[in-house]
C-alpha positions in Angstrom: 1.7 2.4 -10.7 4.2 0.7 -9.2 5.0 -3.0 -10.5 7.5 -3.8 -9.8 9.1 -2.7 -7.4 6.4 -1.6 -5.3 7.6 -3.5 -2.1 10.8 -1.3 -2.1 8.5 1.7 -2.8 6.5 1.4 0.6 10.1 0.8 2.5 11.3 3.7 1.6 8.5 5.7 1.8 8.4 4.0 5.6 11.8 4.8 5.9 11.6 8.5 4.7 8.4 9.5 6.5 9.3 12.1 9.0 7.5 12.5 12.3 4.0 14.2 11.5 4.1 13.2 7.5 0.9 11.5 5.9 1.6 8.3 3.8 -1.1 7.8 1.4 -2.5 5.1 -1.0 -4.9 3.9 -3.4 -4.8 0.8 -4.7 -7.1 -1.4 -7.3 -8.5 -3.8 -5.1 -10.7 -6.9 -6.0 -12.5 -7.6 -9.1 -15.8 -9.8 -9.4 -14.8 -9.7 -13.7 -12.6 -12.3 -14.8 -11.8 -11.0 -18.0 -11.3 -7.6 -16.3 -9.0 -8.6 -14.1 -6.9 -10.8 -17.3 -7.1 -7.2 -19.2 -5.7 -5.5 -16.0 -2.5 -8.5 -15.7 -1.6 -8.0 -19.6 -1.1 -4.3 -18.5 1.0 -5.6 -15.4 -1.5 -4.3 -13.1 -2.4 -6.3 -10.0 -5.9 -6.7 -9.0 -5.5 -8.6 -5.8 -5.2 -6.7 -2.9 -1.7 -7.2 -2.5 -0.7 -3.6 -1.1 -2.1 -3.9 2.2 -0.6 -6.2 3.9 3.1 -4.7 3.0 1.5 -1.4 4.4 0.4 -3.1 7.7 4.3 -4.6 7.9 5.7 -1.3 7.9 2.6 1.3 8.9 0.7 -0.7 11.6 -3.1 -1.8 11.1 -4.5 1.6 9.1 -7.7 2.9 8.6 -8.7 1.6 5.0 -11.5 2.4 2.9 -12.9 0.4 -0.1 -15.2 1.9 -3.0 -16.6 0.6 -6.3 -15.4 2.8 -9.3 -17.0 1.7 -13.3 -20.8 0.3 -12.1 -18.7 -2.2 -9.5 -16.2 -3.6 -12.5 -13.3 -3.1 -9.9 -13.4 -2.3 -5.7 -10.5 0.4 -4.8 -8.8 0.9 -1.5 -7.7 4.0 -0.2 -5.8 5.1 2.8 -3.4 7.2 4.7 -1.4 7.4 7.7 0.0 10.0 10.0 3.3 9.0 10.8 3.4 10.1 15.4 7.2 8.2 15.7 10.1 10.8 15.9 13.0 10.2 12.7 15.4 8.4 15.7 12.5 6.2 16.7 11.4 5.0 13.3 15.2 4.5 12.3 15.6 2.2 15.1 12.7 0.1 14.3 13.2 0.1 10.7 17.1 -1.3 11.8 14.9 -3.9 14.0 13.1 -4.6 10.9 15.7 -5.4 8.6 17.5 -7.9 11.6 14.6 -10.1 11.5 
């Protein structure tokens, strides 16, 4: 779990990756329940797909794949990454990231 604070969890984890790691993460997804998803906020857990597109910012477009878990009461997503960029390489773009 990772609220909060999970933005600065995936940019370092970006920023740390070393040419030929695997970032990896599974994330509660979507809900179809309301009250589910008010149970899940009272815990400070976040039930709307707000991981992915902080990934894509640092990771590129990935490979993503959703499941049901609990008879469909929650969708998970799931995914990893296999970081190709040499250490210099993602240094400088993670410098071009921080400019903008």
């Amino acid at each position: 779990m990772m609220n909060p604070g999970w933005k600065n969890a995936i940019a370092a984890a970006w920023s740390d990756l070393r040419e030929g790691g695997v970032f990896a993460a599974i994330d509660f997804y979507e809900s179809p329940v309301d009250l589910f998803r008010r149970q899940m906020q009272v815990n400070h857990v976040a039930v709307e797909a707000h991981l992915l597109g902080e990934i894509d910012v640092y990771f590129g477009r990935t490979l993503i794949e959703f499941d049901r878990a609990y008879l469909g009461l929650w969708r998970y997503s799931s995914l990893s990454v296999k970081n190709f960029l040499s250490h210099e390489t993602q240094k400088c773009r993670y410098s071009q990231m921080q400019i903008h």
